[in-house]
N, C-alpha and C positions, 0 to 999 in steps of 0.2 A: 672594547670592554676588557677590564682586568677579570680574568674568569676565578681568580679566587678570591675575589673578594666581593664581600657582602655590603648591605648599608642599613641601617636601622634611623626613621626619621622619626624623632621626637615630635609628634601633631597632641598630644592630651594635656600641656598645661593649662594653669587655670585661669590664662589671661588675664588677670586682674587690671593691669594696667592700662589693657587695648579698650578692655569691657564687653569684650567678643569674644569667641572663639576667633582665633588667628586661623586656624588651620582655614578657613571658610573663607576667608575674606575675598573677596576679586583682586586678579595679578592679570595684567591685561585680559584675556578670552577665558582665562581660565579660575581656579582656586589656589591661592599659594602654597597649599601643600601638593596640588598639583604641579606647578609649577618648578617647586625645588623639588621633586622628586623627577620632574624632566630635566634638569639641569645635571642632573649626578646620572640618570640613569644609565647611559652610554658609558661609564665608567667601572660599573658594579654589575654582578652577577644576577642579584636577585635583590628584592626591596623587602621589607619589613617597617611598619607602619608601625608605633607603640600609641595606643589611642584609648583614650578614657572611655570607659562603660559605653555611655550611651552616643559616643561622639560619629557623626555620619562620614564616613574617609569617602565612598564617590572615588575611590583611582583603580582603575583596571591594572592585573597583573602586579599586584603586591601582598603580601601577608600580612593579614593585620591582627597584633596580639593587644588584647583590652585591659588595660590596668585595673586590674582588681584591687589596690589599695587605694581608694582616691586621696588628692595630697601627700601622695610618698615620694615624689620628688623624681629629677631626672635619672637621678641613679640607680634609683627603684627601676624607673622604667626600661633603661637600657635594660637590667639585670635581668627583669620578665621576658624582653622579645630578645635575648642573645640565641638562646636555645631553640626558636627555629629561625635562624640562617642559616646560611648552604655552608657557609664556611667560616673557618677562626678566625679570619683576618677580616676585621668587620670596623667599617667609616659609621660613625655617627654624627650625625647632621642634627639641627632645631632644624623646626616647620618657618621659624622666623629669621631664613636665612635667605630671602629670593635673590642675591645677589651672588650667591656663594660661586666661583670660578668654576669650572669644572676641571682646569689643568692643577687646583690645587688637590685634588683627590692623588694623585702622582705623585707629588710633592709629598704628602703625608706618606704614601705607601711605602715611598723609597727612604725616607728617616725613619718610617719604620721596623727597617730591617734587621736584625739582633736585637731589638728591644719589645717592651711588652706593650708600648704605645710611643705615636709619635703627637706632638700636643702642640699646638701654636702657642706664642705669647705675642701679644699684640697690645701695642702701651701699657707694657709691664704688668699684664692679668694674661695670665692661662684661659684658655679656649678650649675647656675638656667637650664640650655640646659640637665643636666641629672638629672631631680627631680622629683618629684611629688605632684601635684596639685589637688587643690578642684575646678573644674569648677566655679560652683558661685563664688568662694572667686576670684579666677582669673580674670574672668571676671567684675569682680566688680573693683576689682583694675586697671584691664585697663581701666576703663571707671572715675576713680579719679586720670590718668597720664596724662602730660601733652602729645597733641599729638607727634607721634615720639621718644616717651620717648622708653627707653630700659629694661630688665628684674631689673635692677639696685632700678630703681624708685618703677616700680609694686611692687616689696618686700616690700617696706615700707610701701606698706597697705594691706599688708598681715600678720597673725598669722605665720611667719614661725619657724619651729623648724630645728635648723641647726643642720645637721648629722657631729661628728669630725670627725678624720682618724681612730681614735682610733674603733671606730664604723662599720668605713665601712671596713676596715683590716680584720673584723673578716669572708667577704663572698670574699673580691680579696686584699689579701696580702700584694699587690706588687701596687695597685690603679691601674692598667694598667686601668681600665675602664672609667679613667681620661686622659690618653695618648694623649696629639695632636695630628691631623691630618692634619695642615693647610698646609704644604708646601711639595715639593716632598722627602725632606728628611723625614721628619716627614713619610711618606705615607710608604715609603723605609722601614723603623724601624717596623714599624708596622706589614704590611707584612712578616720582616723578623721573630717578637716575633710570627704572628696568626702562624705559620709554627710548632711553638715548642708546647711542652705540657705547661699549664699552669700554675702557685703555685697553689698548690692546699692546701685550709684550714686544722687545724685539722679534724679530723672524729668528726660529730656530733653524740650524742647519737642517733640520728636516724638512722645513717650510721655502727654506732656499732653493735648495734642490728641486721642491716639486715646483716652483716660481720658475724654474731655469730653464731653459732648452737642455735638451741630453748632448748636447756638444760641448755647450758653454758648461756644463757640468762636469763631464769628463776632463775636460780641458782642464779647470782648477786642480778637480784632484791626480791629474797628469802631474802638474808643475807641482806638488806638492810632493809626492813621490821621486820628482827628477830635483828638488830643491834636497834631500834627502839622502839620493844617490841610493836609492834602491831597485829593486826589480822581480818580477815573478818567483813565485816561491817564500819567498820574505816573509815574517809574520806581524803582521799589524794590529795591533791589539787599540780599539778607541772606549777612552772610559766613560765617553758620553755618547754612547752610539745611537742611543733614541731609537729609531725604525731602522737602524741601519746601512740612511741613505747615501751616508758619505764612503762606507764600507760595500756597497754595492760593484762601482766601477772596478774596487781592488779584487773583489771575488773572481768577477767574470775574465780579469784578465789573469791570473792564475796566482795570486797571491791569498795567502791562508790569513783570513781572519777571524777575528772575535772581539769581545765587550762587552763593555755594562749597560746594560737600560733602566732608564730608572721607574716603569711601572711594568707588570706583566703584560700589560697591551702595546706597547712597544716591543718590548722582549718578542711576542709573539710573529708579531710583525716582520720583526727582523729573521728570527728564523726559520718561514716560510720565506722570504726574498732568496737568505743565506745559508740554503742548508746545509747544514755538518757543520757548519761556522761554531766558534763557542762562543756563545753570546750567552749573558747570564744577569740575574737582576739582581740589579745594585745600584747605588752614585757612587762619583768620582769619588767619594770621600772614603770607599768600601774598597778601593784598589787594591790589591796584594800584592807587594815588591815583592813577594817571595816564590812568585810564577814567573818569570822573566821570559818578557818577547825581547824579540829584534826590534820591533818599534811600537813605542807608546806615545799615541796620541791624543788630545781631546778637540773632536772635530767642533764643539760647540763651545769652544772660550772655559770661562770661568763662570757657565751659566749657574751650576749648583752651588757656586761659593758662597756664604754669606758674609765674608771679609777678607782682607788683605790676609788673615793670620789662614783663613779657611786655603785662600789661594795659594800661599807660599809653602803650607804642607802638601798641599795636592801637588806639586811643583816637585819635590823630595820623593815622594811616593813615585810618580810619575818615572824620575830619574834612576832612583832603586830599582824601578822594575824594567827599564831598556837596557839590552845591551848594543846596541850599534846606534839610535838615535830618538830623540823626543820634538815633538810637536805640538804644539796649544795655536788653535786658528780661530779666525774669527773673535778677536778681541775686541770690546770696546771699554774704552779708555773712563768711560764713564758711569761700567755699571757693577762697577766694585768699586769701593773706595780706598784708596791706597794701591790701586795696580797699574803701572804704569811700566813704559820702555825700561830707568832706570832699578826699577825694581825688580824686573824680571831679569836684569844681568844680574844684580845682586844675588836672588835665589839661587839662578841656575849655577853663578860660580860655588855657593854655598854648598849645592848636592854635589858638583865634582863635574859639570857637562864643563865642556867647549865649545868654542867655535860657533857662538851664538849668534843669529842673526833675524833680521826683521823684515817681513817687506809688509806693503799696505796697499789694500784694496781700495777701489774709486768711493764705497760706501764710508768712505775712512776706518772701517775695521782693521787690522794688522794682526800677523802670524808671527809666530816665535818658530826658528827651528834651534836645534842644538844637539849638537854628537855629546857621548856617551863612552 
């Protein structure tokens, strides 16, 4: 659970197009507004329902505020049920989203950061109905829109940081958590994909780790370390440290670490495994070259990049902030475009490293090391 954030799910439109109530509909055993509120709720603190006058919500353990205006649109509604969430930092969802990932809720949170919302675009349209917002900043801009105005307007007095595809691919594949649901085909489809199993991402280095035996784990980040030429005491800083599984074996054998995670419920995670560790939430994209470890790593590739341009700064960053040496593991070759062996010499000669070199795992994933 990210314990500071909230979610508000859009259930009071006016359907027109379904000719139902959506929020009612059947999603396998359940109601679809039940349904996407199980899908997020392991993510988020506390729920908040925006639900028209006389609409029946049926879900235990959520807040439900009733639009008093009927027809005032979704930015009305968010505007009505911001004021009771537990907190500012608040996901809004539609009821017609039963696809919606749930590792994209992290994804928003962590582009959220410094800004007053983070917003998909998804075939060149904004996704303000699946985003995440700064309460004040929201609220502030709906009160600088003209009345009646739609999420359209608010954006533009808003800081937002727009999430590509490139970005959100890396937690649902396939975007299905962009899928329409307006009309009964669309509902049809939907139904028929919730039935299947879903793309499922590459394994993150956190999912490795717990896949692994704790030998065969240790072992990797042995040779990683001794590829490195360091030793106890060292400080190891990973910009993509997640739960902080890869950071674990360096704690216990007496190396000072810390890192970024990119949602409060990793963060969390990591620092009950890591305590006193600095781990701190952010993505790689958030790095500070101007805190300088001994070694900066990112234990999970170029997961958060959304392009070669996204990669080759994280690469500079990364470099600016080591003094004795840099590490990038778990590459694959194919899930950035433009990042390859010959480009990652190019970079790293570009930041000032040496001494660069490669080896490759049986999964054909491949490591970059380079002194500093």
């Amino acid at each position: 659970m990210t314990t500071s954030l909230s979610a508000v799910v859009l259930a009071g439109g006016q359907s027109s197009r379904m000719g139902r109530d959506k929020a009612s509909l059947s999603f396998g055993d359940t109601s679809l507004l039940d349904h996407v509120i199980g899908r997020i709720r392991p993510r988020v603190h506390d729920v908040v329902v925006a639900a028209a006058a006389a609409q029946p919500v049926g879900v235990p353990d959520v807040t439900v505020v009733r639009d008093g205006l009927a027809g005032g649109g979704p930015l009305a509604a968010v505007a009505g049920a911001l004021p009771a969430a537990a907190h500012d930092l608040v996901l809004v969802v539609a009821v017609d989203t039963p696809l919606i990932a749930p590792a994209i809720v992290g994804v928003l949170v962590a582009h959220a950061q410094g800004a007053d919302a983070a917003v998909p675009v998804v075939n060149g349209h904004a996704q303000p109905a699946c985003a995440v917002y700064r309460r004040p900043a929201f609220l502030r801009a709906v009160a600088l829109s003209e009345a009646g105005a739609g999420f359209q307007e608010a954006l533009r007095h808003m800081d937002v940081r727009w999430v590509d595809e490139a970005a959100l691919r890396a937690s649902d594949p396939e975007l299905l958590s962009f899928l329409p649901c307006n009309t009964p085909e669309d509902y049809a489809r939907a139904v028929a994909l919730g039935a299947k199993p879903l793309p499922t991402q590459a394994a993150s280095v956190d999912d490795q780790a717990m896949n692994s035996s704790s030998e065969e784990w240790y072992a990797f980040v042995e040779h990683v370390v001794e590829t490195l030429d360091v030793g106890p005491g060292v400080r190891v800083f990973d910009v993509t440290a997640g739960r902080g599984r890869f950071l674990k074996p360096l704690f216990d054998n007496g190396y000072r670490v810390g890192g970024l995670s990119a949602s409060e419920e990793w963060r969390a995670d990591a620092v009950a495994d890591l305590p006193g560790a600095d781990v701190r939430l952010g993505a790689a994209s958030t790095v500070d070259p101007a805190d300088p470890w001994d070694v900066v790593l990112a234990s999970d590739g170029f997961r958060d990049c959304a392009g070669a341009d996204d990669a080759r700064a994280m690469v500079a960053r990364m470099v600016a902030k080591a003094t004795h040496a840099v590490a990038i593991l778990g590459i694959r070759e194919d899930a950035v475009s433009g990042v390859d062996r010959a480009a990652l010499l190019r970079w790293f000669s570009e930041a000032g490293a040496t001494a660069v070199q490669f080896d490759t795992a049986a999964d054909g994933r491949f490591n970059t090391f380079a002194r500093v």
